[in-house]
C-alpha distance (Angstrom), angle and dihedral (degrees) to the residues before:
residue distance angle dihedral
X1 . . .
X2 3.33 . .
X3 4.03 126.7 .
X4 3.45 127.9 -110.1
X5 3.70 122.8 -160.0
X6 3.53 122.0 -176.3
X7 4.33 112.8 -157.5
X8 3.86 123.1 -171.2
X9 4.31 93.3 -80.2
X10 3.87 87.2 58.9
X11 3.67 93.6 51.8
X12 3.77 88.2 51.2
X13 3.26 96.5 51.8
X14 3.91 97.5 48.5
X15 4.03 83.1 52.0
X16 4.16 85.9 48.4
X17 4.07 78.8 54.5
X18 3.56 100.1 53.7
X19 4.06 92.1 -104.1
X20 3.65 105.0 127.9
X21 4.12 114.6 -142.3
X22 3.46 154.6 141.7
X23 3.37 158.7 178.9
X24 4.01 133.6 -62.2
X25 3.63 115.1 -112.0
X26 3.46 123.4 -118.4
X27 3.95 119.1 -65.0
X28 4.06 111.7 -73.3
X29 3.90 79.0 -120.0
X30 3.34 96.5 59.6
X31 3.75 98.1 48.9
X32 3.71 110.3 116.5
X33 3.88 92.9 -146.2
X34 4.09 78.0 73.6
X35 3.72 103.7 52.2
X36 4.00 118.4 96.3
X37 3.53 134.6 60.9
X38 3.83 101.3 -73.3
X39 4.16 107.2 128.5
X40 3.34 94.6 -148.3
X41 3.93 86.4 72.2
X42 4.28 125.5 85.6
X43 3.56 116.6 -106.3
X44 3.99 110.3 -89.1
X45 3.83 103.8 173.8
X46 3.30 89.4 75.7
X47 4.45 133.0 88.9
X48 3.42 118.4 -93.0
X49 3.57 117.1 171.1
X50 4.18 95.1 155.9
X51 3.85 79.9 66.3
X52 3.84 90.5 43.1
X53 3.34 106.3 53.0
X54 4.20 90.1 46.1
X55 3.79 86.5 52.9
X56 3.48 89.4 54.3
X57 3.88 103.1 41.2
X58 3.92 102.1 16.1
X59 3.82 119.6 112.7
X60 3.51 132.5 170.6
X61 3.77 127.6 -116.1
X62 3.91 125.8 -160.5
X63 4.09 106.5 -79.5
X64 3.87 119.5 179.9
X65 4.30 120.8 134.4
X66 4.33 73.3 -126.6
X67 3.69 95.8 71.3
X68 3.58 106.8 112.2
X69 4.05 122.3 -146.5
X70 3.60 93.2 -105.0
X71 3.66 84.7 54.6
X72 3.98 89.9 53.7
X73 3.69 92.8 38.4
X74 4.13 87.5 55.3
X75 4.16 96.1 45.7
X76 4.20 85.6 46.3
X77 3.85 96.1 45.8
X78 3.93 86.2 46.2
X79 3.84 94.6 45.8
X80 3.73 82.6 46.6
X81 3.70 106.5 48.5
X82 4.29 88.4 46.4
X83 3.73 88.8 63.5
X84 3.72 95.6 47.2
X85 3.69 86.2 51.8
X86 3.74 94.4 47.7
X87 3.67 92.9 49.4
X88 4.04 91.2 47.9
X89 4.06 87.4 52.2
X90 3.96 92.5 43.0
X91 3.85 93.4 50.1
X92 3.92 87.3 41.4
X93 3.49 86.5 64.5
């Protein structure tokens, strides 16, 4: 299977396409509501690349139990038709 990453251009252009998305926040260990010495918080001295690398290459896509399959099939076909395009332009190059 091959990977997909999605950077900051692709994002744009799913908005340009009507495919609303964003970014992942930073990493839940990284979130300053965590640090201190209160036990009821996780861990975050420690490494964790798993939340790293989603930080880094995560996005969100639209999520709702109202999304119809037409919807799905649209967000998919756009997704789709970006990474034929990117692969055209990279072997262009």
């Amino acid at each position: 299977m091959k990977k997909f990453y999605v950077g900051s251009l692709e994002i744009v252009e799913l908005k340009e396409r009507g495919v609303d998305t964003r970014t992942f926040f930073i990493g839940m260990h990284k979130q300053p509501a965590y640090f201190g010495d209160d036990p009821r918080f996780p861990d975050t001295t420690g490494n964790y690349p798993g939340s790293d690398e989603l930080e880094a290459k995560g996005f969100y896509l639209p999520s709702t139990s109202h999304l119809t399959n037409k919807q799905i099939i649209f967000i998919v076909n756009q997704i789709k038709e970006i990474q034929k395009e990117n692969r055209e332009e990279n072997a262009n190059k």
